[in-house]
MDAnalysis code that builds the backbone (N, CA, C; Angstrom):
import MDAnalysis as mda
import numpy as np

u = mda.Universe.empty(441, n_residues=147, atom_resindex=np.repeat(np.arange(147), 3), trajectory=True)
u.add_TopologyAttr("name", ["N", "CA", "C"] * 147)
u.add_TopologyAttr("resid", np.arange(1, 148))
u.add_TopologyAttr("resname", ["UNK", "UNK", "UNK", "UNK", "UNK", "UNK", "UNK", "UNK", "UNK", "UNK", "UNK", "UNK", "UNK", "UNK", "UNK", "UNK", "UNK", "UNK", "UNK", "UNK", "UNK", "UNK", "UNK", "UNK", "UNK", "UNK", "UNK", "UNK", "UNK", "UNK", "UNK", "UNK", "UNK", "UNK", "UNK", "UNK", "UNK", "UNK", "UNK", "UNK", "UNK", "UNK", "UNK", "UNK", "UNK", "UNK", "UNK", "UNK", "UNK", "UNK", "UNK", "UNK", "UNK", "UNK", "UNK", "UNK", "UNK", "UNK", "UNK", "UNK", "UNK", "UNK", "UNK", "UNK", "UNK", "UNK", "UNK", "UNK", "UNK", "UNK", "UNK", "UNK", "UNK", "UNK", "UNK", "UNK", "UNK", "UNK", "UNK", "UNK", "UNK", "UNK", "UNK", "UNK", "UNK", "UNK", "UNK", "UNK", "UNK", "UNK", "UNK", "UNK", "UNK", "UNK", "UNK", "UNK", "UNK", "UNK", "UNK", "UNK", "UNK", "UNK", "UNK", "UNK", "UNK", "UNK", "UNK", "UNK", "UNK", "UNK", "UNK", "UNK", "UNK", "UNK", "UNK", "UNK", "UNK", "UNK", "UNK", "UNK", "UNK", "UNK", "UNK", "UNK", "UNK", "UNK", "UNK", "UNK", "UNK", "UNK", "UNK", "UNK", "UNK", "UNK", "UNK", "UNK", "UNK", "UNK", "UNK", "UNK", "UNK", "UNK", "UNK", "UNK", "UNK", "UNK", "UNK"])
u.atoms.positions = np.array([
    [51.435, -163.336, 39.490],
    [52.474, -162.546, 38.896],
    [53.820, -163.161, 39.278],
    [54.869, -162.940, 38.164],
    [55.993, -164.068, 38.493],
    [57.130, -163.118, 39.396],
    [57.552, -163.461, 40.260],
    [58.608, -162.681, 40.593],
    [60.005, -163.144, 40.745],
    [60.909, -161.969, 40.397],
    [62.167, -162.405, 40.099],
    [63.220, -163.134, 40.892],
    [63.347, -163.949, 41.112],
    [64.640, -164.622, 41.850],
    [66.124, -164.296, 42.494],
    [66.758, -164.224, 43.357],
    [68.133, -164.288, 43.330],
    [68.862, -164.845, 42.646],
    [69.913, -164.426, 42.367],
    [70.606, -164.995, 40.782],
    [71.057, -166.426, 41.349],
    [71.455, -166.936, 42.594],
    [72.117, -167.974, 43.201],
    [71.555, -168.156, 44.485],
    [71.585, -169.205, 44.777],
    [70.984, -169.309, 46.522],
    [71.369, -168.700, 47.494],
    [71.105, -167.798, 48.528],
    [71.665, -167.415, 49.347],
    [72.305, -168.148, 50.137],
    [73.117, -168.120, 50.819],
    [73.928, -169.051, 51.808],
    [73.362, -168.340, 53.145],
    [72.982, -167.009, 53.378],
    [72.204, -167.210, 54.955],
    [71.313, -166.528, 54.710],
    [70.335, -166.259, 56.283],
    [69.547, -165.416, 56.504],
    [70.179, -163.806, 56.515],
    [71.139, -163.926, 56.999],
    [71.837, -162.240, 57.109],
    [72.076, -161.898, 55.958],
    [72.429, -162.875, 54.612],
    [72.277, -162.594, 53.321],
    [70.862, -161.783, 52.942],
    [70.153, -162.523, 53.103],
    [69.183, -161.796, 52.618],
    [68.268, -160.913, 53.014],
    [68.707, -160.432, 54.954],
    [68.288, -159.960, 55.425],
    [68.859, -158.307, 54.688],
    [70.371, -158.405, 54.676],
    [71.024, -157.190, 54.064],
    [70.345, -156.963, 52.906],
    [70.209, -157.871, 52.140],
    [69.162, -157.342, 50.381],
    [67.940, -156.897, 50.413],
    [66.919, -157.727, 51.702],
    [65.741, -157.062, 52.263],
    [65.997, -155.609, 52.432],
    [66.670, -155.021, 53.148],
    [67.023, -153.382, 53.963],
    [67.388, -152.425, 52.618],
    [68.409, -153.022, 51.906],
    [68.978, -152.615, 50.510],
    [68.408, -152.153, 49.792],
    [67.211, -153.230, 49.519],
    [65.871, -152.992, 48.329],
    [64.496, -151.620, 49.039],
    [64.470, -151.634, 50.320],
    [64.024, -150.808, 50.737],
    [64.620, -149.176, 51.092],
    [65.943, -148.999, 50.871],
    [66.464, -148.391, 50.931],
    [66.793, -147.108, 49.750],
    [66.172, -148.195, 48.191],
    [66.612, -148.288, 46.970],
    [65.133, -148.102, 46.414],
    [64.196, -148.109, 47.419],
    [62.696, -147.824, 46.728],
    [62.754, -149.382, 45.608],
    [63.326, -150.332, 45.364],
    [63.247, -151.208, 44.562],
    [62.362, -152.596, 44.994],
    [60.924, -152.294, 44.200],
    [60.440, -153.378, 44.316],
    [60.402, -154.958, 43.701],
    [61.453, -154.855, 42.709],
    [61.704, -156.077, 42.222],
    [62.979, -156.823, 43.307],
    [64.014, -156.402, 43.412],
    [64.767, -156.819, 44.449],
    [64.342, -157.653, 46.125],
    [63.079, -156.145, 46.359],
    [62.601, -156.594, 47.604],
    [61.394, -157.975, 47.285],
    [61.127, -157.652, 46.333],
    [60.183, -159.197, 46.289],
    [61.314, -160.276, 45.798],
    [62.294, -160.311, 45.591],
    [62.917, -161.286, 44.932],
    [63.719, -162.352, 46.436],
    [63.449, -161.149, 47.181],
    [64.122, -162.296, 48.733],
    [62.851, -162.444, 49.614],
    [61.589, -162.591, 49.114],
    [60.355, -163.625, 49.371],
    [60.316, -164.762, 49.331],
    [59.776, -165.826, 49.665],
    [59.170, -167.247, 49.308],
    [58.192, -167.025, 48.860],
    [58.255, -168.741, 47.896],
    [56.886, -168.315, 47.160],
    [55.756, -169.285, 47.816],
    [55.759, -169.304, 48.896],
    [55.255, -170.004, 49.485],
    [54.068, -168.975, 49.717],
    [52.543, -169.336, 49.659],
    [51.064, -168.640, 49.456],
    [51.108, -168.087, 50.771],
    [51.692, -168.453, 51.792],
    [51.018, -167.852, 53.023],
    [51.941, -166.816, 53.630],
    [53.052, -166.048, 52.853],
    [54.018, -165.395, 53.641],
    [53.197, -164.161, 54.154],
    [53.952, -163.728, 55.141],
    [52.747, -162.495, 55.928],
    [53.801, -161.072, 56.136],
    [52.973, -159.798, 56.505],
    [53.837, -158.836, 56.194],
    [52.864, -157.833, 57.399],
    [53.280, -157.478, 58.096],
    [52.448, -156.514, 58.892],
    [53.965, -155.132, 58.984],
    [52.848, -153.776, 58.845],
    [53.782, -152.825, 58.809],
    [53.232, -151.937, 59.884],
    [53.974, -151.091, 60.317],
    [53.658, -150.922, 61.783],
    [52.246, -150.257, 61.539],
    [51.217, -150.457, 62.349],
    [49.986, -150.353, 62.184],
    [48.831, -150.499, 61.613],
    [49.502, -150.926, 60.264],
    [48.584, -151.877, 59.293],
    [48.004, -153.103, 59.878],
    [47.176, -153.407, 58.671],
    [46.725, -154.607, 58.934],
    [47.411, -156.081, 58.564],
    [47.274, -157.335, 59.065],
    [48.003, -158.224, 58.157],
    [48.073, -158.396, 56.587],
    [49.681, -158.444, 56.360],
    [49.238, -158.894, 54.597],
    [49.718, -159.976, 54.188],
    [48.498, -161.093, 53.209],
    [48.944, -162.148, 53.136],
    [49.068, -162.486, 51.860],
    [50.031, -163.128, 51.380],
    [50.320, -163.443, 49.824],
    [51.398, -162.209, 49.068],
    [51.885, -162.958, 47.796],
    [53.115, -162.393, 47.563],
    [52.191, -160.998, 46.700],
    [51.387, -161.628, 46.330],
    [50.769, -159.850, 45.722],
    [50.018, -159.260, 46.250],
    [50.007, -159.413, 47.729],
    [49.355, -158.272, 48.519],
    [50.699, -157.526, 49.338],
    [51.343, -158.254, 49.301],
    [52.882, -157.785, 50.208],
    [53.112, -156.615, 49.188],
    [53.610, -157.219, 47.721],
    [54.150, -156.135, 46.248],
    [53.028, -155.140, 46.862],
    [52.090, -155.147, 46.789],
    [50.853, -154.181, 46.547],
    [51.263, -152.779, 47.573],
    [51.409, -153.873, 48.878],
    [51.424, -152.607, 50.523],
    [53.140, -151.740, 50.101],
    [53.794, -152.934, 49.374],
    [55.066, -151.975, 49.464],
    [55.497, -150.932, 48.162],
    [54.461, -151.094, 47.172],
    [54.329, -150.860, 46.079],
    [54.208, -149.043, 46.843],
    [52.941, -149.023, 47.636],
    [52.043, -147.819, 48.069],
    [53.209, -147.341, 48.976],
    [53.966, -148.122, 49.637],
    [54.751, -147.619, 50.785],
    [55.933, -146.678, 49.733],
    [56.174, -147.460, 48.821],
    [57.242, -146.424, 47.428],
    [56.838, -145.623, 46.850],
    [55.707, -145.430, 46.795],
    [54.971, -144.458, 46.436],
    [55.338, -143.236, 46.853],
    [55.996, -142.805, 47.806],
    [56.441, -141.478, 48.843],
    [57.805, -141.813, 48.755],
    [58.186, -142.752, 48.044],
    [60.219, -142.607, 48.282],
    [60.059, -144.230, 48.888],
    [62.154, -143.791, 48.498],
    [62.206, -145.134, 48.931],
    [62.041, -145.060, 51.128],
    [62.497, -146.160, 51.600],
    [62.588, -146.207, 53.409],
    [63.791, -146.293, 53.687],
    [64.485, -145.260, 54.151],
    [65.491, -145.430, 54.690],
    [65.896, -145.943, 55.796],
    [65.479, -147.283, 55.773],
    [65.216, -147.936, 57.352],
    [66.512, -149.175, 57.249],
    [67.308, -149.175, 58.351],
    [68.852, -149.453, 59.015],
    [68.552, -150.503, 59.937],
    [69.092, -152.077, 59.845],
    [68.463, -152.768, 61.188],
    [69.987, -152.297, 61.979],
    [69.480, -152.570, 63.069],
    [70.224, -151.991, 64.426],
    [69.804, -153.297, 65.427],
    [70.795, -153.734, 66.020],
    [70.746, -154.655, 67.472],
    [70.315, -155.416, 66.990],
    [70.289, -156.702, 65.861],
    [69.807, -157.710, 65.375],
    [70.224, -158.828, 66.676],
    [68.905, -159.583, 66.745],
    [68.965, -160.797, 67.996],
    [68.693, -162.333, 67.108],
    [69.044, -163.577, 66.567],
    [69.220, -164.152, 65.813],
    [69.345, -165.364, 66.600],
    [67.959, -165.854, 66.381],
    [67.597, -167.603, 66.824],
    [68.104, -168.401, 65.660],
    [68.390, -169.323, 64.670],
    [68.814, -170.192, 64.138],
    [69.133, -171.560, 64.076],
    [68.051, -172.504, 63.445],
    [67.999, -173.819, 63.638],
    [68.679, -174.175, 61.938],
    [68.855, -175.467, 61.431],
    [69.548, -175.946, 60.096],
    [68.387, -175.307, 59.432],
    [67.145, -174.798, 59.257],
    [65.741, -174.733, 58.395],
    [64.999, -173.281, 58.375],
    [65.507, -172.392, 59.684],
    [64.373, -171.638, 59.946],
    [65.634, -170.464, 60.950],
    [65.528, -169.264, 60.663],
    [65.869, -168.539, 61.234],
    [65.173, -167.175, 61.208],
    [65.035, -166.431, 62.791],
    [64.088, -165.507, 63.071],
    [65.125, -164.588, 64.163],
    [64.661, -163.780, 63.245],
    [65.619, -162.275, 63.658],
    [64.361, -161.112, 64.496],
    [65.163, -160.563, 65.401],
    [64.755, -159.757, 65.618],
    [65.585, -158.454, 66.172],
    [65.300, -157.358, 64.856],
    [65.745, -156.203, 64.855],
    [65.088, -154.849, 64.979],
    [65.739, -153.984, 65.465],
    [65.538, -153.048, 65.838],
    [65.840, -151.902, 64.597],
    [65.152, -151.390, 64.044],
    [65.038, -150.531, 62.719],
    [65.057, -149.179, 63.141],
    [66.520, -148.371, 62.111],
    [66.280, -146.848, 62.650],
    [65.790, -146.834, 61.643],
    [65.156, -145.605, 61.371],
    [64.193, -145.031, 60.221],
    [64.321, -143.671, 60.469],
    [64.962, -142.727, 59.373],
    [65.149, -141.584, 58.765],
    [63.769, -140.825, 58.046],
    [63.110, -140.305, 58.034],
    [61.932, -139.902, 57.730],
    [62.244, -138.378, 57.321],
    [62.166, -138.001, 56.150],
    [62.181, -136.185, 55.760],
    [61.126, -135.587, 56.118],
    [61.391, -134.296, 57.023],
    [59.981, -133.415, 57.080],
    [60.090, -132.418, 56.456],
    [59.124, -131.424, 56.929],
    [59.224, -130.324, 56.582],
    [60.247, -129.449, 57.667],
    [60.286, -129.677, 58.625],
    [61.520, -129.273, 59.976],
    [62.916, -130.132, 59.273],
    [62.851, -130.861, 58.673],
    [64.364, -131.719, 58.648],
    [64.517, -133.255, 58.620],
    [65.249, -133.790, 58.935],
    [65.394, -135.095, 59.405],
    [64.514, -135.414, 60.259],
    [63.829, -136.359, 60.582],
    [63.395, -137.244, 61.927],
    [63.866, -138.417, 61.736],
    [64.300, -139.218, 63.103],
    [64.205, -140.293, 63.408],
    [63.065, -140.973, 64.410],
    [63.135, -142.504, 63.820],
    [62.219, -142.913, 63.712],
    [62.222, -144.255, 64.487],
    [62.243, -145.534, 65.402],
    [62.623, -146.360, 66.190],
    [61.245, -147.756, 65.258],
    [61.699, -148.771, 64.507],
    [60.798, -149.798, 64.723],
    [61.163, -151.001, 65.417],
    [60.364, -151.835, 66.112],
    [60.870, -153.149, 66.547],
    [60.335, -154.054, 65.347],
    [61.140, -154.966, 64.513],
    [60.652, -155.988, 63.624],
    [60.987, -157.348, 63.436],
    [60.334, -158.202, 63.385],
    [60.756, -159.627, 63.448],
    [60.472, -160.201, 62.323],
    [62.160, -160.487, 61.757],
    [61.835, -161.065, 60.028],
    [62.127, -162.713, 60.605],
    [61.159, -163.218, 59.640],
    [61.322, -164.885, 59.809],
    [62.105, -165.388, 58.335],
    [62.852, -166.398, 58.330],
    [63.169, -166.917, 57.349],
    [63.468, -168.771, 57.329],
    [63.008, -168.936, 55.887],
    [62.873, -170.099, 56.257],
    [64.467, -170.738, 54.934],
    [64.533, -171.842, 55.115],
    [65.362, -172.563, 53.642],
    [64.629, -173.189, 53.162],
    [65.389, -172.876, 51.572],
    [64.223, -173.899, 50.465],
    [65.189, -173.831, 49.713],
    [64.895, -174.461, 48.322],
    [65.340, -175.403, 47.514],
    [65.697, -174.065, 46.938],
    [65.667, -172.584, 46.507],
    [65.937, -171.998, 46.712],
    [67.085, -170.898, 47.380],
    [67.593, -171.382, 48.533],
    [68.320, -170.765, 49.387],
    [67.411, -170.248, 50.292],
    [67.725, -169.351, 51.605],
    [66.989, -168.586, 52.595],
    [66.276, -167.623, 51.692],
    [65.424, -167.609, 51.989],
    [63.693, -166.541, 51.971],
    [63.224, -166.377, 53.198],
    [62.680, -165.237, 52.995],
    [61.847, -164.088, 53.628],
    [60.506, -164.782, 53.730],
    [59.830, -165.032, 55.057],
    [58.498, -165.698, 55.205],
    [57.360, -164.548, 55.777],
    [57.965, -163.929, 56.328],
    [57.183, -163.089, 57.436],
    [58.299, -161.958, 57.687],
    [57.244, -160.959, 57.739],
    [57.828, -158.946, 58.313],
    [57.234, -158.929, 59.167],
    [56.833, -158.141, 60.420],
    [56.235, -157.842, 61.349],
    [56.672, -156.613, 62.067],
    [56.737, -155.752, 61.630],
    [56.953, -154.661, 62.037],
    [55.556, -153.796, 63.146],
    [56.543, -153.541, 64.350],
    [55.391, -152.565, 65.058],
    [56.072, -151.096, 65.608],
    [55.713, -150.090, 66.098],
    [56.284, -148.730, 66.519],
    [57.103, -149.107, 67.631],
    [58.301, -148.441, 67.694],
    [59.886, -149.169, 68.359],
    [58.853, -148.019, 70.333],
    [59.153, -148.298, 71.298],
    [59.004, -148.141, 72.380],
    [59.966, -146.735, 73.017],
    [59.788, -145.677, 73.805],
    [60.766, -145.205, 74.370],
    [61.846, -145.857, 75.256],
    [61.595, -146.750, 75.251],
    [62.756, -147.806, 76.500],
    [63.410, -148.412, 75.538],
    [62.896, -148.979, 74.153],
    [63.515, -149.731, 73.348],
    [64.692, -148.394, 72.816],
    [64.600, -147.465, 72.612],
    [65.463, -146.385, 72.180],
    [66.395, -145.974, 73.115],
    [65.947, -146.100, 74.484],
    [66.570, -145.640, 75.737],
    [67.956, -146.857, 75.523],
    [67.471, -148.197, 75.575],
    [67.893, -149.436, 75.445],
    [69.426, -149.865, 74.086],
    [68.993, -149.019, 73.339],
    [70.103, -148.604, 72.097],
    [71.242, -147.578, 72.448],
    [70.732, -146.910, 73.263],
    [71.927, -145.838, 73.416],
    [72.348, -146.416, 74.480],
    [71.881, -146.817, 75.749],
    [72.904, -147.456, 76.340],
    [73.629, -147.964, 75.974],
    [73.481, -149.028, 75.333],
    [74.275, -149.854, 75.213],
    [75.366, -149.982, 74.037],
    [75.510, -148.850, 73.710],
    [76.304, -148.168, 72.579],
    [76.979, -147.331, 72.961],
    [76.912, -146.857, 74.380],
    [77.860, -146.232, 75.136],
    [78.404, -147.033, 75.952],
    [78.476, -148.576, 75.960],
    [79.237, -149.359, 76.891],
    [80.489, -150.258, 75.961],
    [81.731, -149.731, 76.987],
    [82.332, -150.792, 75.968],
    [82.747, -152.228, 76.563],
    [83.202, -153.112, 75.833],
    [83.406, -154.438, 76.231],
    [84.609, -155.261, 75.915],
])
């Protein structure tokens, strides 16, 4: 299945990290597949799932994940390795969740990989797992310190 492109190359990873969050934000699955590679082996783990591999098993898991709304999920404390080819983030995701009580929040730890291509920066790999009580403890500190 063909999927749609960015209209122009991205110039970074934080580019397309913001359109990643955007498109999930927006329940929009053409957007969010459009800052993929089309490279066969990209991988997608969502917190507790199993691995997903290929661009139409990724559409598929996030297809089901829109299924209930869009994710109102916010990266927070982004940590950002970066070589000329390959950059790997790792952020800390709030997540807003509606109940039947109200609002909940929600803590993930996730590590997006991105690679460059002929293309611009793409999305290679998600990895999302359930954010830690220390990792939350770890946010508010340090959001009450100033510098």
């Amino acid at each position: 299945m063909a999927r749609p492109k960015a209209s122009a190359p991205l110039a970074s990873p934080d580019e397309i990290e913001q359109q990643f969050y955007q498109a999930l934000q927006r329940g929009d699955i053409e957007h969010l597949m459009a800052v993929w590679s089309d490279d066969d082996e990209i991988t997608c783990v969502h917190p507790g799932g199993p691995r997903v591999v290929g661009a139409a098993a990724i559409r598929a898991a996030f297809e089901s994940i829109f299924a209930n709304g869009a994710v109102n999920a916010r990266p927070e404390k982004v940590r950002r390795l970066q070589t000329h080819a390959c950059a790997v983030h790792s952020v800390l995701e709030h997540i807003e969740v509606m109940t039947a009580e109200g609002p909940q929040a929600a803590w993930v730890v996730a590590t997006n990989v991105y690679l460059k291509t002929t293309q611009g920066w793409r999305l290679v790999a998600h990895h999302a797992s359930p954010g830690s009580p220390r990792e939350v403890q770890e946010l508010f500190e340090s959001a009450s310190v100033l510098h």
